[in-house]
VEXDOBA-322217 format. One record per residue (C-alpha): x negated, y negated, z; residue in one letter; residue number from 1. Coordinates in nm, 4 decimals, padded with zeros to 6 digits. Layout:
<mikes>
          X          Y          Z   rest    nr
          X          Y          Z      a   NUM
...
</mikes>
This chain:
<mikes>
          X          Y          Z   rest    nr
    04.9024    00.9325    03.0391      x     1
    04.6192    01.0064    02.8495      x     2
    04.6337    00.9755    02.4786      x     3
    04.3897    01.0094    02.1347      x     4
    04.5174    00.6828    02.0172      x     5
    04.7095    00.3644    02.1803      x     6
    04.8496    00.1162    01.9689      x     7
    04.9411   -00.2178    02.0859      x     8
    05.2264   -00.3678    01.9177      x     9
    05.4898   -00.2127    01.7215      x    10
    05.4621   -00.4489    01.4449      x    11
    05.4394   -00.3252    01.0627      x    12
    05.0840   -00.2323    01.0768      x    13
    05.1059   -00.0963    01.4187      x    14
    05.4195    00.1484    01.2826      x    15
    05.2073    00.2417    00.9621      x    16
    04.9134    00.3496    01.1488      x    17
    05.0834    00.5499    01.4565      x    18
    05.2892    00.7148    01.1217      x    19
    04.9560    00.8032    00.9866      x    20
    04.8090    00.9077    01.3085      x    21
    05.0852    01.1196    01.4229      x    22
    05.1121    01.3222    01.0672      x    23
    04.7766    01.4428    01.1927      x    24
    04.8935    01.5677    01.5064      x    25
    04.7447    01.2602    01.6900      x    26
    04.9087    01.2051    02.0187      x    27
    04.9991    00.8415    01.9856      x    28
    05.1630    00.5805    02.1756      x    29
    05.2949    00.2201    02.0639      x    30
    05.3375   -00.0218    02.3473      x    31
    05.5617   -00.3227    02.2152      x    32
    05.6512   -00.6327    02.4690      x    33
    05.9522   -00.7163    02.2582      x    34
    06.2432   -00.5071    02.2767      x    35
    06.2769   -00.4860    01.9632      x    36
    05.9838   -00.3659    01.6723      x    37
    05.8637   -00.5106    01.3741      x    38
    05.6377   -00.8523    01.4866      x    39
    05.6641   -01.1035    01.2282      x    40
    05.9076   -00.9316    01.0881      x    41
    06.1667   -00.8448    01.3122      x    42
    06.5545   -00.8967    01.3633      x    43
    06.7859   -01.0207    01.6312      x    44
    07.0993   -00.9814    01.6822      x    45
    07.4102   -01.2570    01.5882      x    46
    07.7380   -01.3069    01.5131      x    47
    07.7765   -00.9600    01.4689      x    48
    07.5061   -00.9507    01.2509      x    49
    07.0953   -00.8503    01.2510      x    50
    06.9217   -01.1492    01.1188      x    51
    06.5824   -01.1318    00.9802      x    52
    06.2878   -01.3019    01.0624      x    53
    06.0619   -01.3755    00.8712      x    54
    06.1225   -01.1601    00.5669      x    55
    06.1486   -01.3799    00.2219      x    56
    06.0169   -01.0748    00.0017      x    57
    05.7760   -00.7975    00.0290      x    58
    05.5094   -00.8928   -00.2427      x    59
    05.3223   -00.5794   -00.4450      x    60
    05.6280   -00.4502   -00.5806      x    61
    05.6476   -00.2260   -00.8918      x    62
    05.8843   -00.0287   -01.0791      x    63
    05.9208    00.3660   -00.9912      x    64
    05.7183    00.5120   -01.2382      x    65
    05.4314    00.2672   -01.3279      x    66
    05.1075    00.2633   -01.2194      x    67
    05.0476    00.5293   -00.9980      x    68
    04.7538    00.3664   -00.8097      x    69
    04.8904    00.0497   -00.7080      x    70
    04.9283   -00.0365   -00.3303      x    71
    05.2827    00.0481   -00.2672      x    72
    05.2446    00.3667   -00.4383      x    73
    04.9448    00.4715   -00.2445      x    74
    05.1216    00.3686    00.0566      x    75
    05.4578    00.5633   -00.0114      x    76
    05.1680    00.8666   -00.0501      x    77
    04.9968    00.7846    00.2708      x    78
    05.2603    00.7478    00.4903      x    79
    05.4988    01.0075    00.3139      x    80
    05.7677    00.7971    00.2792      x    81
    06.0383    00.8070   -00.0792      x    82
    06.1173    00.4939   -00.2825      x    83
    06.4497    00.5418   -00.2424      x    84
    06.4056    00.5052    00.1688      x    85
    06.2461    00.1721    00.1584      x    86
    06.5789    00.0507   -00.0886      x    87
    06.3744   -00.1963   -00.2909      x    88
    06.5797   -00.4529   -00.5076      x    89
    06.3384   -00.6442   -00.7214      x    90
    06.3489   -00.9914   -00.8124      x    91
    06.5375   -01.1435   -01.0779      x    92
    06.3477   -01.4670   -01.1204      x    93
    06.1788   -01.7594   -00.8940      x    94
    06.0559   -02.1077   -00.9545      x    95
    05.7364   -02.2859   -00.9154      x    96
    05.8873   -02.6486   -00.9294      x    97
    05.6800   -02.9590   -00.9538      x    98
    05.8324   -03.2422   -01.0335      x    99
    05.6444   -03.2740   -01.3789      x   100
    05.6900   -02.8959   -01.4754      x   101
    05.8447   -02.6377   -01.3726      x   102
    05.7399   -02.2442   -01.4048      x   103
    06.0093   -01.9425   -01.4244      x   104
    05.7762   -01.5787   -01.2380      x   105
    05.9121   -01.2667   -01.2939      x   106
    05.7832   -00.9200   -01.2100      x   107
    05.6640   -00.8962   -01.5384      x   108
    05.3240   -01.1189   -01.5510      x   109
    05.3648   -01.1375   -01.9358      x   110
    05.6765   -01.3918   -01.8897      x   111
    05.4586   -01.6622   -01.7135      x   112
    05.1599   -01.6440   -01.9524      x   113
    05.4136   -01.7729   -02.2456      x   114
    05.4851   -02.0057   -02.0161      x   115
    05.1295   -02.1328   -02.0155      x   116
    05.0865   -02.0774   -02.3988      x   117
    05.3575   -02.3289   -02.4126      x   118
    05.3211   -02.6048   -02.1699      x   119
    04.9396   -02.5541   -02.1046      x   120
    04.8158   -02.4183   -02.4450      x   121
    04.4145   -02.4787   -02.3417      x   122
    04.4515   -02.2660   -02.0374      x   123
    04.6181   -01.9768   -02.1798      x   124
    04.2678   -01.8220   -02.2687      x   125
    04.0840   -01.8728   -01.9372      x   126
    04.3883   -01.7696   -01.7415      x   127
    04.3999   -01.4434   -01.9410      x   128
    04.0317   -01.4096   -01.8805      x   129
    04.0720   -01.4200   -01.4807      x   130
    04.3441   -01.1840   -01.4762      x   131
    04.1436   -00.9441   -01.7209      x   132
    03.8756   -00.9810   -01.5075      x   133
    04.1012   -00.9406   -01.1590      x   134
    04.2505   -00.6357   -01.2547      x   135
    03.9359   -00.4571   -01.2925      x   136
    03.8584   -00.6167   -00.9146      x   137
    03.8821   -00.3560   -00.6145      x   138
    03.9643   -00.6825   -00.3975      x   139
    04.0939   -00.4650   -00.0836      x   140
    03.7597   -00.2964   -00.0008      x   141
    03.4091   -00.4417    00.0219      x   142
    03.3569   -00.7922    00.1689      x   143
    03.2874   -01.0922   -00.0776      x   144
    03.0705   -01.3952   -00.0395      x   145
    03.2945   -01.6548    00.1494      x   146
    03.3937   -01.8969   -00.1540      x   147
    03.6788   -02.1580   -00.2128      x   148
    04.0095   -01.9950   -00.4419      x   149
    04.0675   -02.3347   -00.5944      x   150
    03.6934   -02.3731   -00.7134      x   151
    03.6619   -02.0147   -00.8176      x   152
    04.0077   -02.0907   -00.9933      x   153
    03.8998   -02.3953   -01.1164      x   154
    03.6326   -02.2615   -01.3367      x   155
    03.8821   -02.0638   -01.5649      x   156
    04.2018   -02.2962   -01.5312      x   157
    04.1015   -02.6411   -01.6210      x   158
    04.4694   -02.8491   -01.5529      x   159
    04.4829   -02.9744   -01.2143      x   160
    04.8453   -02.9093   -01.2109      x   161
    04.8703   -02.5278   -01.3580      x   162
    04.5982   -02.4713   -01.0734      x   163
    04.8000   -02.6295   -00.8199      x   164
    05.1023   -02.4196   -00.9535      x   165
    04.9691   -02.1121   -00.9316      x   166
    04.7523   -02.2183   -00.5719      x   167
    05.1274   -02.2837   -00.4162      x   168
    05.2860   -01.9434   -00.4262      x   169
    04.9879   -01.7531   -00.2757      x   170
    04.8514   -02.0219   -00.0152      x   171
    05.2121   -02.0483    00.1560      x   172
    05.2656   -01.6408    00.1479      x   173
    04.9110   -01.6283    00.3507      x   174
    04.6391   -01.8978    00.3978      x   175
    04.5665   -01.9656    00.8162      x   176
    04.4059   -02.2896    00.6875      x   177
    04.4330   -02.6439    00.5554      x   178
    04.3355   -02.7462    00.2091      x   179
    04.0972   -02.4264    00.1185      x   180
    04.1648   -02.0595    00.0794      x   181
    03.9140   -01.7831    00.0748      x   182
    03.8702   -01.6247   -00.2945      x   183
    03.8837   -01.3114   -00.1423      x   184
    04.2173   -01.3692   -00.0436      x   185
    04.3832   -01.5086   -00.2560      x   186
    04.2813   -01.2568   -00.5543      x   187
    04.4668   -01.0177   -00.2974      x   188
    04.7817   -01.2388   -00.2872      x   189
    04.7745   -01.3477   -00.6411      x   190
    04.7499   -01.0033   -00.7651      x   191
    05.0274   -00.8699   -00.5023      x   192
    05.2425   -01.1651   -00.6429      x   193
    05.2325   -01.2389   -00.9974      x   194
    05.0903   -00.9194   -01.1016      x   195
    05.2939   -00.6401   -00.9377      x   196
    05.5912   -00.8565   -00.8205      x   197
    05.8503   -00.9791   -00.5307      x   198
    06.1318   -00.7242   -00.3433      x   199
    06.3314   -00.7055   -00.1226      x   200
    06.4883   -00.4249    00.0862      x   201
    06.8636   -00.4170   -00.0187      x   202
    07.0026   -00.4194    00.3834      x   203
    06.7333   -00.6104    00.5512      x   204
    06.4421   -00.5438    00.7382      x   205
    06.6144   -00.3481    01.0100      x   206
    06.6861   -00.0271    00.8351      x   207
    06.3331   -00.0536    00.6839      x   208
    06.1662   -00.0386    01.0540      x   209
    06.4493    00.2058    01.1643      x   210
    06.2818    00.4108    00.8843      x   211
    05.9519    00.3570    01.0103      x   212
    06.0286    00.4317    01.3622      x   213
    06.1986    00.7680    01.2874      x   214
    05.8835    00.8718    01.0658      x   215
    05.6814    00.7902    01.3583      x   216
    05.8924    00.9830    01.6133      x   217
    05.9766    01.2854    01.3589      x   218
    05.5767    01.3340    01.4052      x   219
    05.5662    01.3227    01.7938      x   220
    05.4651    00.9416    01.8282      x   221
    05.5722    00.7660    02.1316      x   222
    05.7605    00.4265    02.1051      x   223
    05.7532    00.2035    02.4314      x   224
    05.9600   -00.1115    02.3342      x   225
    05.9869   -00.3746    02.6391      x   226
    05.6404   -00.2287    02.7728      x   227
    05.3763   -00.5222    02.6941      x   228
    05.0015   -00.4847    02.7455      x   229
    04.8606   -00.7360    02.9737      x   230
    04.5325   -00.6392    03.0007      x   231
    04.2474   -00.4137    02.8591      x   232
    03.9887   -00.2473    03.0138      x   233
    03.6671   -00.1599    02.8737      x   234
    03.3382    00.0266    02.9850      x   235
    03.0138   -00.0800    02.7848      x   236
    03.1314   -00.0709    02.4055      x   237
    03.4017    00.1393    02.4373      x   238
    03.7948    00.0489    02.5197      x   239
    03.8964    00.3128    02.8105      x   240
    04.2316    00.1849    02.9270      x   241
    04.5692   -00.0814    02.8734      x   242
    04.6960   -00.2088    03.1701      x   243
    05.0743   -00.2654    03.1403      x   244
    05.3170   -00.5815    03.2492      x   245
    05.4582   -00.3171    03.5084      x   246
    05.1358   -00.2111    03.6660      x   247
    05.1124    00.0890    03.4341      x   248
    04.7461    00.1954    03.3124      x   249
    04.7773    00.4501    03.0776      x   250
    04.3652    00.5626    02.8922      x   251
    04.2782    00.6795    02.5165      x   252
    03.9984    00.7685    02.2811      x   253
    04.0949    00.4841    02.0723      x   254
    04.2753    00.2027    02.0120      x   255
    04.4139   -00.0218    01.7495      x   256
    04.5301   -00.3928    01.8137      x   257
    04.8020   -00.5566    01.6173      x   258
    04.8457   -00.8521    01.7981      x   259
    04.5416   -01.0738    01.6072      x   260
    04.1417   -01.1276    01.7873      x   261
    04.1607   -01.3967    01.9546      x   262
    04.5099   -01.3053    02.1185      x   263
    04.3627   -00.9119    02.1878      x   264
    04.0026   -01.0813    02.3096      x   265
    04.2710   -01.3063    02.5583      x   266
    04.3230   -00.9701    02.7209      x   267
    03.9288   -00.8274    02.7714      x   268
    03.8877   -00.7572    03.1537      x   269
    03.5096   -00.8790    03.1197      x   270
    03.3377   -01.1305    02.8437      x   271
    03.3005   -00.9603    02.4799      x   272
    03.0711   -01.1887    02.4088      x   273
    03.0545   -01.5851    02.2568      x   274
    03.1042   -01.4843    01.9100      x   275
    03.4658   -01.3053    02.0162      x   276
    03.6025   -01.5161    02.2896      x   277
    03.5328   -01.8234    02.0504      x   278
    03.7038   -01.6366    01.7660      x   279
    03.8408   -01.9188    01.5859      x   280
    04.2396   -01.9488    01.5682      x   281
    04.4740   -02.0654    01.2605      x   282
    04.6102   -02.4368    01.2168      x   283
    04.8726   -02.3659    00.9934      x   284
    05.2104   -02.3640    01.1454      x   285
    05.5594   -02.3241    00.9546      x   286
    05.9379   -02.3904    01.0633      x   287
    06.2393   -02.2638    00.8957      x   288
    06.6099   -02.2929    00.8888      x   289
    06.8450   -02.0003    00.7585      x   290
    07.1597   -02.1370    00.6626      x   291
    07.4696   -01.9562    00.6772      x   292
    07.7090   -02.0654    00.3623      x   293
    08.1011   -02.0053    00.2820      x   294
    08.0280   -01.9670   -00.0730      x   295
    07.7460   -01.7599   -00.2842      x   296
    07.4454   -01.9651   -00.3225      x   297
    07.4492   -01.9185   -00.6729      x   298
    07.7876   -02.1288   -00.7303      x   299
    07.5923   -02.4120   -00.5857      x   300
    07.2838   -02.4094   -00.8430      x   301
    07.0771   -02.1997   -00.6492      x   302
    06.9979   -01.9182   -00.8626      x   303
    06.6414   -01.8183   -00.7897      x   304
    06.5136   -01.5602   -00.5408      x   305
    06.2592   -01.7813   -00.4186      x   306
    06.1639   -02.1643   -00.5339      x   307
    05.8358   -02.2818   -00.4131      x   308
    05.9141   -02.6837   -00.4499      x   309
    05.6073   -02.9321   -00.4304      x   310
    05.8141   -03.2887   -00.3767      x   311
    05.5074   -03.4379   -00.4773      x   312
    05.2697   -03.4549   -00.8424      x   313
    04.9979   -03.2780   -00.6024      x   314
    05.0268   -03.0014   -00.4238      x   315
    04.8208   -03.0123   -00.1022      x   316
    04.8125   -02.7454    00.1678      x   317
    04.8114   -02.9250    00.4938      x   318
    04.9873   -03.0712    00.7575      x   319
    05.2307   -03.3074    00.7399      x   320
    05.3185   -03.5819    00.9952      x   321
    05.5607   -03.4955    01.1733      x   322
    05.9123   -03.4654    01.0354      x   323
    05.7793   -03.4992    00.7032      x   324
    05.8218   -03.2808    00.4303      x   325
    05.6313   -03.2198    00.1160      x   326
    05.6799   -02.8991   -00.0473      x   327
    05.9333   -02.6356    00.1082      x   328
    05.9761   -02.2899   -00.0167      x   329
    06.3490   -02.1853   -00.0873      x   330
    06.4730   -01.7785   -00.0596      x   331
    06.8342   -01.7001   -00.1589      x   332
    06.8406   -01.3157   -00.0392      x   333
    07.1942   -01.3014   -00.2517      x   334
    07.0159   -01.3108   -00.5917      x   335
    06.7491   -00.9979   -00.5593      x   336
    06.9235   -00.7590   -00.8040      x   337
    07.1609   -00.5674   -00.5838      x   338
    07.1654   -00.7444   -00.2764      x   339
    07.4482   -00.9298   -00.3144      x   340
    07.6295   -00.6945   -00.0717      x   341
    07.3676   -00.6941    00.1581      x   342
    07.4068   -00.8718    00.5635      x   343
    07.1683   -01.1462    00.4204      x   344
    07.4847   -01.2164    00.2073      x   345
    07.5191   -01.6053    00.1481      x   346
    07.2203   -01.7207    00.2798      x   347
    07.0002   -01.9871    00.2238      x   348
    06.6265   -01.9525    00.3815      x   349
    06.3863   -02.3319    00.3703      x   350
    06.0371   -02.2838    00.4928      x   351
    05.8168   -02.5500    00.5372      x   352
    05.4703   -02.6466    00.6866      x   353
    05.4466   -02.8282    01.0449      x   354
    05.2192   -02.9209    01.3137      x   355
    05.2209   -02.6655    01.5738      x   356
    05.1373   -02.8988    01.8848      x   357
    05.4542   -03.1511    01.7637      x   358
    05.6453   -02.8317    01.8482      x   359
    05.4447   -02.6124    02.1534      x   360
    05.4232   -02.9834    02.3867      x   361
    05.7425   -03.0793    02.3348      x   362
    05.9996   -03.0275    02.6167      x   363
    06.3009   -02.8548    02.5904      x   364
    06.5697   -03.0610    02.5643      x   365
    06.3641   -03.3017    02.3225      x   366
    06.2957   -02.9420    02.1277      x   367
    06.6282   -02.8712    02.0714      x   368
    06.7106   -03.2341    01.9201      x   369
    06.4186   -03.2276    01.7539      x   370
    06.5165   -02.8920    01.5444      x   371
    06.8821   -03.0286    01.4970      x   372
    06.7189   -03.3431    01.3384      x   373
    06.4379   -03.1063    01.0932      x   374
    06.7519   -02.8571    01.0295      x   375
    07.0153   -03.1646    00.9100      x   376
    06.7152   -03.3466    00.7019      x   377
    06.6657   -02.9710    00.5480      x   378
    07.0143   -02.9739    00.4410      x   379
    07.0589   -03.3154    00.3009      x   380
    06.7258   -03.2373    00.1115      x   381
    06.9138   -02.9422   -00.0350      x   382
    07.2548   -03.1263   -00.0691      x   383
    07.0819   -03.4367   -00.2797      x   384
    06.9295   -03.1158   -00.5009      x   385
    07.2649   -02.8857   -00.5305      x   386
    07.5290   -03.0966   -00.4648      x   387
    07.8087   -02.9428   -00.2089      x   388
    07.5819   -02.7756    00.0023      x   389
    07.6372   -02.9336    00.3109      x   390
    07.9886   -02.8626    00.2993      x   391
    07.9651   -02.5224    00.2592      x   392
    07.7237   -02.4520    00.5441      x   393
    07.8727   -02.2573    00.8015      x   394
    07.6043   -02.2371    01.0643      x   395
    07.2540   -02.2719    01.0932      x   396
    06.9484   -02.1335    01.2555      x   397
    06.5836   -02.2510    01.3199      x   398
    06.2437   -02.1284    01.4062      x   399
    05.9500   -02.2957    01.4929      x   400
    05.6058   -02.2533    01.5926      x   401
    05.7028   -02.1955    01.9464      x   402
    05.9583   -01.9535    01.8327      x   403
    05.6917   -01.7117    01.7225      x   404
    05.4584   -01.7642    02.0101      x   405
    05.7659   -01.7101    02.2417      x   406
    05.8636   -01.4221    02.1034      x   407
    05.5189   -01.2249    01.9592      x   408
    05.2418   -01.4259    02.1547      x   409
    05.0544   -01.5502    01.8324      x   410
    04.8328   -01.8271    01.9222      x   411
    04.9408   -02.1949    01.8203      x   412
    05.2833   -02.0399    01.7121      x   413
    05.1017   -01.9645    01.3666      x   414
    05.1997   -01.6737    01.1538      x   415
    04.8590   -01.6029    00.9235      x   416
    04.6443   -01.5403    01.2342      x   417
    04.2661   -01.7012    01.2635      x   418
    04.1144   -01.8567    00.9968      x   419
    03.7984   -01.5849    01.0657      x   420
    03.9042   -01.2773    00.9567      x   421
    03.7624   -00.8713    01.0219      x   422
    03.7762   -00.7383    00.7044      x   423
    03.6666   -00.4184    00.8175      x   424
    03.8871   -00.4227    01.1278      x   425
    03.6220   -00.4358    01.3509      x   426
    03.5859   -00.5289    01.7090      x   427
    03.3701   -00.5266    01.9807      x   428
    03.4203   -00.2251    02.1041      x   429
    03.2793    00.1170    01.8726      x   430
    03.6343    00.2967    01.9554      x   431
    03.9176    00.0105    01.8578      x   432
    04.0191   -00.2256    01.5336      x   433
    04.2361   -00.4778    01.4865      x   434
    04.4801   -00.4355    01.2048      x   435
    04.7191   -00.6668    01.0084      x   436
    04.6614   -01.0232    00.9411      x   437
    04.3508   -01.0711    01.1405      x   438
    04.2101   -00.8087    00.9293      x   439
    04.3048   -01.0297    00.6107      x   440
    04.6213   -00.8813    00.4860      x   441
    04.9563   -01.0387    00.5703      x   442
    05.2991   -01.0148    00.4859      x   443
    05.4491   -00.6314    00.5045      x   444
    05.2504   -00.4440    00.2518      x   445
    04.9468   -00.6250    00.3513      x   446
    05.0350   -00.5551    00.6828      x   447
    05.1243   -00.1327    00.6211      x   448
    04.8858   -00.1649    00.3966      x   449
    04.6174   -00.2630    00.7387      x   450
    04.7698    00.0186    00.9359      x   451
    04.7282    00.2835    00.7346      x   452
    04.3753    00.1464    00.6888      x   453
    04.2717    00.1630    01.0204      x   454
    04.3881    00.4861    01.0991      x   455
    04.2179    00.6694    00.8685      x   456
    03.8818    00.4825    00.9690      x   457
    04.0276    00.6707    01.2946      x   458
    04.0794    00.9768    01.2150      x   459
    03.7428    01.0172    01.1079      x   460
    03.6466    00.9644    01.4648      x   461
    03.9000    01.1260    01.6967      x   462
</mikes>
């Protein structure tokens, strides 16, 4: 088959742009490996239940009616979607806990700056200052100087530990790398954060990509789930073909790649060139358990949506030794206003950061002890904080950094992508772009926010 764009990987920026492309009356196809869609954020099936991976909130979130240029509003535009079909149920409060202070974030940025008036009186000013200053920003388009988030923060927010406070949030919701973040970056995340606001779909992430998928088909676009790309084929600067795990070679005018650069230049016929093949990947890995619990979480203490916990005066983004923990982030689906119903019902989610090799070397049977030992210290960590948990878990699951390279290829098992990112989406080749994290947005609006980003750079050229 011959089509005007392939997309490989039917992940949330691969959906957004075939939904785009196909509006247009672009004959598109999505090959997906999995046999299910969605990437990072997927589902799986157990106990009679979908589960979702991955999905702690979708950031950028604002209230139906206000501010009719912000990202989720242009996106609900571009990709013609209603509110009501994505079934958004806000956040009622989480916690950035230290064990010196701890701050209450809302969706309304106004209840965290009395926060700062009070505790941190001589960096109310300054703070106010940056966010002035950041909502004026265009921080999605145009490429900045590379420069460090916590110096750039640093030289409006003089306490050590409101910096580190406010570094935590956004660094563990995106940064690929240890200890630094790229300004750039993080003015995305912290605007997408504490500025609009956390939400989650009411019934998972499931109906959210069953949503997707039928806006894609309802426009002609062609799904292939369980038909991976093994290899591309190029001639000169230009992407011709995709050579499927079945033998199947199916050609197009373009292309876009969701699966990251250094995992799409892993699949070049012929060298690209130094400067791609080298494309350097992430470090940062993360492992979490979802526990299942007899009781609501909230009867236990746990009343936030999310808690990002630093165990330690210092917050520092890197890896730990192994089996160590120092900060963990916590996500209790049950208190997102109106999503007490939902299947994500009495659930507990703990995220924390890990060495990916500890996990991708290890053999299998020390793998699976290995994840029983992280998931029981996870849960005594959590009973010693809320007493009674432990004996009202149910059942347990964990994911690791070979989890998500099992299951979506990402190098190292790391779910940020490389440290180096395409801002502009571009590639080697005149006729393809890469789209979601590699391009510098993560999590799912970044990520259908990249989509429908590079397909309108497309459609300018089909």
């Amino acid at each position: 088959m011959h089509y005007d764009c392939i997309i490989i990987g039917a992940g949330m920026s691969g959906l957004s742009a075939g939904i785009r492309l196909a509006h247009y009356g672009k004959k598109v196809c999505i090959f997906e490996r999995h046999v299910f869609p969605g990437g990072l954020n997927s589902y799986y099936p157990r106990r009679g239940h979908f589960m979702d991976v991955g999905l702690h909130a979708m950031t950028n979130y604002v209230p139906d009616g206000k501010d009719h240029k912000a990202p989720l509003n242009l996106l609900l535009r571009q990709l013609r979607l209603r509110r009501e079909e994505l079934a958004l149920c806000p956040q009622s409060f989480s916690l950035i806990r230290f064990p010196q202070r701890e701050l209450r974030i809302t969706n309304d940025w106004k209840d965290l700056m009395g926060q700062v008036r009070q505790f941190f009186p001589e960096d109310h000013d300054g703070l106010t200052r940056f966010v002035e200053w950041l909502t004026k920003e265009d921080v999605y388009h145009g490429i900045w100087p590379p420069s460090n988030a916590a110096e750039c923060l640093a030289e409006y927010v003089s306490n050590p530990l409101l910096r580190d406070m406010l570094l935590f949030p956004v660094m563990v919701y995106g940064c690929p790398q240890a200890e630094q973040m790229d300004f750039q970056m993080f003015c995305i995340l912290f605007k997408s954060i504490f500025l609009e606001g956390l939400a989650r779909p009411k019934h998972g992430i499931k109906p959210l990509l069953d949503t997707l998928v039928e806006k894609f088909r309802a426009n002609g676009g062609e799904l292939a789930l369980g038909r991976g790309v093994r290899r591309l084929h190029g001639e000169g600067n230009r992407l011709v073909a995709v050579e499927l795990d079945n033998g199947e070679t199916h050609t197009a005018e373009s292309f876009v790649s969701c699966l990251g650069i250094p995992e799409t230049m892993a699949l070049c016929d012929d060298r690209v060139g130094d400067d791609w093949t080298h494309w350097p990947t992430g470090s940062m890995g993360f492992m979490e358990t979802i526990f299942q619990m007899t009781c609501p979480p909230c009867e236990l203490g746990l009343e936030a949506c999310v808690t990002f916990c630093s165990l330690k005066e210092t917050f520092r983004y890197q890896l730990p030794a192994d089996g160590e923990m120092e900060a963990y982030v916590l996500c209790v689906p049950d208190n997102y206003v109106g999503c007490g119903d939902g299947p994500a019902a009495r659930q507990v989610r703990i995220a924390q950061l890990t060495r990916p090799a500890y996990w991708l070397d290890m053999e299998e049977l020390s793998y699976r002890r290995a994840k029983e030992e992280m998931a029981q210290r996870s849960a005594l960590l959590l009973d010693s904080q809320y007493p009674g948990f432990m004996e009202h878990v149910d059942a347990h699951e964990t994911f690791t950094p070979k989890t998500i390279r099992r299951y979506t290829g990402k190098v190292n098992g790391v779910i940020y992508g490389s440290v180096r990112k395409s801002r502009t989406g571009e590639t080697p080749w005149e006729n393809a772009f890469v789209s979601g994290t590699d391009q510098g947005l993560v999590g799912i609006m970044g990520a259908l926010i990249s989509g429908a980003a590079a397909s309108n750079r497309l459609l300018t050229s089909i």
